[in-house]
BALOBA-1460 file (C-alpha; in Angstrom, 3 decimals):
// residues 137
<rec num="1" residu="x" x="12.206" y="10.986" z="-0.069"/>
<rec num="2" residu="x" x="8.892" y="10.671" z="1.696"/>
<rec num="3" residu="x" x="8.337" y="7.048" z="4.008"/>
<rec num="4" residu="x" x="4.629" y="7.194" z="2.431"/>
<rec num="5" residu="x" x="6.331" y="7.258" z="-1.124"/>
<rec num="6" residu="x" x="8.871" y="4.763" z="-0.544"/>
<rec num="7" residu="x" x="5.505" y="2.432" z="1.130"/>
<rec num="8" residu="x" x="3.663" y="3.027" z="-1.997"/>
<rec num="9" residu="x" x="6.639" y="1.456" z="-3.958"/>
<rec num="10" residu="x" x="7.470" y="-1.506" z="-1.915"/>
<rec num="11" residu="x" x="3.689" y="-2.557" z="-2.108"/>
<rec num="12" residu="x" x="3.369" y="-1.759" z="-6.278"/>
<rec num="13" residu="x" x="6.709" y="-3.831" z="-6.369"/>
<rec num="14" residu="x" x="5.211" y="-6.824" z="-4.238"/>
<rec num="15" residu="x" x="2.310" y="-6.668" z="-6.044"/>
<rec num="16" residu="x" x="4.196" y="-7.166" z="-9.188"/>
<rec num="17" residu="x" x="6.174" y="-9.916" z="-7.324"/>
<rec num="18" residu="x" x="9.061" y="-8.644" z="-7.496"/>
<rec num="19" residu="x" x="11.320" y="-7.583" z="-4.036"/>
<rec num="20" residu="x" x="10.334" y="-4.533" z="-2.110"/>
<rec num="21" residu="x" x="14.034" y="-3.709" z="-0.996"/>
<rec num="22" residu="x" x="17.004" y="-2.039" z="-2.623"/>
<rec num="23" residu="x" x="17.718" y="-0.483" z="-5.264"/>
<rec num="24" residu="x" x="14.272" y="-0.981" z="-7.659"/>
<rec num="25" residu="x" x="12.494" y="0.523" z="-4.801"/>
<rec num="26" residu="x" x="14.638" y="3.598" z="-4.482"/>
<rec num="27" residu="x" x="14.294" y="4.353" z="-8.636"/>
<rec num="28" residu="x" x="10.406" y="3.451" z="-8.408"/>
<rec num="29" residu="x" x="10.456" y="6.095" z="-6.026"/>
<rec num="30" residu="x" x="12.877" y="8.484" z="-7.569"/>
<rec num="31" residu="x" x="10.739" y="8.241" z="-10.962"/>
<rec num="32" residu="x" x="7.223" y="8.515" z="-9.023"/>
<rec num="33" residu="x" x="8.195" y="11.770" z="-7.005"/>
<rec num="34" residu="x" x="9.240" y="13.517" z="-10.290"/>
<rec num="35" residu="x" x="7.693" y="16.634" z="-11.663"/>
<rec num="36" residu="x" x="7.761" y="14.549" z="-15.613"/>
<rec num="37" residu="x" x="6.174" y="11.407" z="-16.258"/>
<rec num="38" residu="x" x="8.815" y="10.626" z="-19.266"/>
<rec num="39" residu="x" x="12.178" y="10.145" z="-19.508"/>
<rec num="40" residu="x" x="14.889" y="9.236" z="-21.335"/>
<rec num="41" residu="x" x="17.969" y="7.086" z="-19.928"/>
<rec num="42" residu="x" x="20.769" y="9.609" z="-19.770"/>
<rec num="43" residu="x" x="17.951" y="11.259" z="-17.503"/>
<rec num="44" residu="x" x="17.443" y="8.492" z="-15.278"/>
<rec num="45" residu="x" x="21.193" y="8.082" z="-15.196"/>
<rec num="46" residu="x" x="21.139" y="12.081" z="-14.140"/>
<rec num="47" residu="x" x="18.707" y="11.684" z="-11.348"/>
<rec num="48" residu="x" x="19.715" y="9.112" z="-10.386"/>
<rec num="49" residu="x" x="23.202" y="10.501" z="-9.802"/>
<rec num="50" residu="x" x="21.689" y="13.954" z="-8.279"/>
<rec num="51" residu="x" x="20.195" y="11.628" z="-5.766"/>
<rec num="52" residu="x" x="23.117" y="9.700" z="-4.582"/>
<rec num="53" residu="x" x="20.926" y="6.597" z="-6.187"/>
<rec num="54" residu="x" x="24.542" y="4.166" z="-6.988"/>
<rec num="55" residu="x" x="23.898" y="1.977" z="-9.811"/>
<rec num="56" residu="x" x="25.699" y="1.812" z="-12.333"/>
<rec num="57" residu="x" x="24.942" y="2.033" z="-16.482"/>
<rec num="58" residu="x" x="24.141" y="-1.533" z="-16.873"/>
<rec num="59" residu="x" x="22.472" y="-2.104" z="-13.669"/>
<rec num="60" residu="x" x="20.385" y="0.875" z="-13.787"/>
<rec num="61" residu="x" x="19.485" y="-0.173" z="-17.372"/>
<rec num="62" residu="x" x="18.220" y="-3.470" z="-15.891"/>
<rec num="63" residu="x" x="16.798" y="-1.905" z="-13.186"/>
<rec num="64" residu="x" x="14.224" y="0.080" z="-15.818"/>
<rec num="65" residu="x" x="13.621" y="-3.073" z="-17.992"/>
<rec num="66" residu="x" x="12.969" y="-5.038" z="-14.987"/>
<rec num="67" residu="x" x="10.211" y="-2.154" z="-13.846"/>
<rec num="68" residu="x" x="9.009" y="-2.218" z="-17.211"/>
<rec num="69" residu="x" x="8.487" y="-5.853" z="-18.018"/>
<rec num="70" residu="x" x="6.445" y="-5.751" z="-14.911"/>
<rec num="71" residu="x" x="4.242" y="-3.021" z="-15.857"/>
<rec num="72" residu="x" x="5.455" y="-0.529" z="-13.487"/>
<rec num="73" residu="x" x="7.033" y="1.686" z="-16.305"/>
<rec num="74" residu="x" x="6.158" y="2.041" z="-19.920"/>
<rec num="75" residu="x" x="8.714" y="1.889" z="-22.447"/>
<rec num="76" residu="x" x="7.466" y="4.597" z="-25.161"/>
<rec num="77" residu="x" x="7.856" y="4.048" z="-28.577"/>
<rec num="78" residu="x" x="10.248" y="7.181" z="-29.285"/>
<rec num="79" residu="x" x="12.412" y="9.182" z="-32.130"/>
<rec num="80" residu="x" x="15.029" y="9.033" z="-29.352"/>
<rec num="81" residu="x" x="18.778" y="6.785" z="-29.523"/>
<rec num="82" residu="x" x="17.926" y="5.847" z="-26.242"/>
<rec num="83" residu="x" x="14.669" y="4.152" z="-24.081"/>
<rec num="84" residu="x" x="12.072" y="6.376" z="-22.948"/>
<rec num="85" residu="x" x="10.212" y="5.346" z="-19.984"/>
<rec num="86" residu="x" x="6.857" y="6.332" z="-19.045"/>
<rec num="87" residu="x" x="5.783" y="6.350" z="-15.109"/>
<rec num="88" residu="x" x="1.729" y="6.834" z="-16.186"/>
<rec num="89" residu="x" x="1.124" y="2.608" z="-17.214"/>
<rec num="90" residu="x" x="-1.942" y="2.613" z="-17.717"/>
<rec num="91" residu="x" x="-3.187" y="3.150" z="-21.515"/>
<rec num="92" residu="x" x="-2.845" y="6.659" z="-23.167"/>
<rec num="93" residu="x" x="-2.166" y="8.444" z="-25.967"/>
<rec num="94" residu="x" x="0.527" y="10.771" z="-26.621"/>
<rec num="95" residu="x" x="1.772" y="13.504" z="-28.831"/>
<rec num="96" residu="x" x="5.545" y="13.608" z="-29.413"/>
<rec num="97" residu="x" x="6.947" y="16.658" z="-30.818"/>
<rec num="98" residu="x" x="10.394" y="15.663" z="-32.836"/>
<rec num="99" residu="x" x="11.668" y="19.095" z="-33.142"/>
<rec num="100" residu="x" x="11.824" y="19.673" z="-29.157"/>
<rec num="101" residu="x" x="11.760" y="16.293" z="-27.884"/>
<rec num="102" residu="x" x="8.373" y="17.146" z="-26.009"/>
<rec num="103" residu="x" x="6.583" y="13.912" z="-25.203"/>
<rec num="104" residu="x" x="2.585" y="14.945" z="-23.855"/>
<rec num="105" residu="x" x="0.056" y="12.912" z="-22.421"/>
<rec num="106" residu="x" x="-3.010" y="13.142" z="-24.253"/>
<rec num="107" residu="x" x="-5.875" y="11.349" z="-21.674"/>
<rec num="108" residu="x" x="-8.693" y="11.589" z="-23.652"/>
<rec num="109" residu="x" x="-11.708" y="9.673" z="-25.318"/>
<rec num="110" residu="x" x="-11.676" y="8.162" z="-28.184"/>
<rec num="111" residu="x" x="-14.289" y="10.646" z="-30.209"/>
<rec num="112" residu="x" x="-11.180" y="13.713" z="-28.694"/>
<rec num="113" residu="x" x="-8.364" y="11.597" z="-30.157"/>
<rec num="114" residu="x" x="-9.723" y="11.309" z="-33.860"/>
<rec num="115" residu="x" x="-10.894" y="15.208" z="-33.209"/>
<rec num="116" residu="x" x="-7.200" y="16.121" z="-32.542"/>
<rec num="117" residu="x" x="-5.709" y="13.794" z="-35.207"/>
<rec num="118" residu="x" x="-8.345" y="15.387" z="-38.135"/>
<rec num="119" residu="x" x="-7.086" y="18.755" z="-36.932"/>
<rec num="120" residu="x" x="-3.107" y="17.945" z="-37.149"/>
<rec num="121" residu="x" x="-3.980" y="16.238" z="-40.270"/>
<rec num="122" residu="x" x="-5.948" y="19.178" z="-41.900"/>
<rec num="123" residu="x" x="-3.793" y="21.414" z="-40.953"/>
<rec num="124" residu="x" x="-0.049" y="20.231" z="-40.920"/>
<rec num="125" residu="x" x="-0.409" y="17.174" z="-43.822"/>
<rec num="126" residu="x" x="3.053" y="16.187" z="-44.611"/>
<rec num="127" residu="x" x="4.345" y="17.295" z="-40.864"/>
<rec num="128" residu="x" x="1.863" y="14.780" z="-39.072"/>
<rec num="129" residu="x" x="3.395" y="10.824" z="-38.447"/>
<rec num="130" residu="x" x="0.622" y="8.357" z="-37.017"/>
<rec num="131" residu="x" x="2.327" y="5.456" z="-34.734"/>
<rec num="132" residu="x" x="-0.139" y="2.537" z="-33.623"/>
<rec num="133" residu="x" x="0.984" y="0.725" z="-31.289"/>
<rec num="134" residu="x" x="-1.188" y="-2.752" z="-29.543"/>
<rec num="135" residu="x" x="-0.320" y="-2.968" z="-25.986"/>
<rec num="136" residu="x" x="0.093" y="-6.641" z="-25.119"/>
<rec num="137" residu="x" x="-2.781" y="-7.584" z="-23.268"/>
C-alpha cells in the first residue's frame, strides 16, 4: 500500500481523534485504495484476508463501527443481512438495485434527483421503493 495513502489515513484518523496506528489505519487504507466505494462485511472480511490485514470477525466489526461513528465510513441503509459501509461520507444519494445488489452513487442536485425519481416513478410504479433517510447533523 502506498506511504502517501497510509499518511492520508493517519491524519483523517487524528483528525477524528482517534489513533493513527494499527490496525484502523491499515482498513482506512485498505477501504480508500479500493476500486468500490461500498461494501458489505463478508467483503471487508475478504479483503481484508487477501491483504494479510489479521483481525478477526468481531474486531474487524468494531473496527468498521468505530470508523463509522466517526464519520470516516457511512453505514448505508441496505436490503442486505449484513452492514454496508460507504467510503464517500459526505452526503449523497444513491440508487440500490435489489435484484443485483448494485449500490450507485447518484451526486447530483436536487432539481436531477426529483428528475430521476419522476422517471423511475412513471415508468416502473409498483417496482420503485423511496427510503429517506436524515443524516444526524
Amino acid at each position: 500500500m502506498p506511504q502517501a495513502v497510509e499518511a492520508a489515513c493517519r491524519e483523517e484518523l487524528r483528525r477524528a481523534g482517534l489513533s493513527g496506528q494499527g490496525g484502523l489505519v491499515r482498513l482506512l487504507a485498505l477501504l480508500r485504495t479500493a476500486p468500490e466505494t461500498h461494501f458489505g462485511f463478508a467483503e471487508i472480511l475478504r479483503m481484508a484476508a487477501d491483504t494479510g490485514l489479521t483481525a478477526t470477525h468481531g474486531e474487524l466489526a468494531r473496527q468498521l463501527e468505530t470508523l463509522a461513528d466517526h464519520w470516516l465510513l457511512s453505514r448505508l441503509v441496505s436490503t442486505a443481512a449484513e452492514p454496508v459501509f460507504d467510503t464517500v461520507t459526505e452526503p449523497h444519494s444513491h440508487l440500490v438495485y435489489e435484484e443485483t445488489a448494485q449500490t450507485v452513487d447518484l451526486h447530483v442536485s436536487p432539481g436531477t434527483l426529483l428528475e430521476i425519481l419522476r422517471q423511475a416513478l412513471a415508468d416502473l410504479p409498483d417496482e420503485v421503493e423511496i427510503l429517506i433517510r436524515f443524516r444526524r447533523g
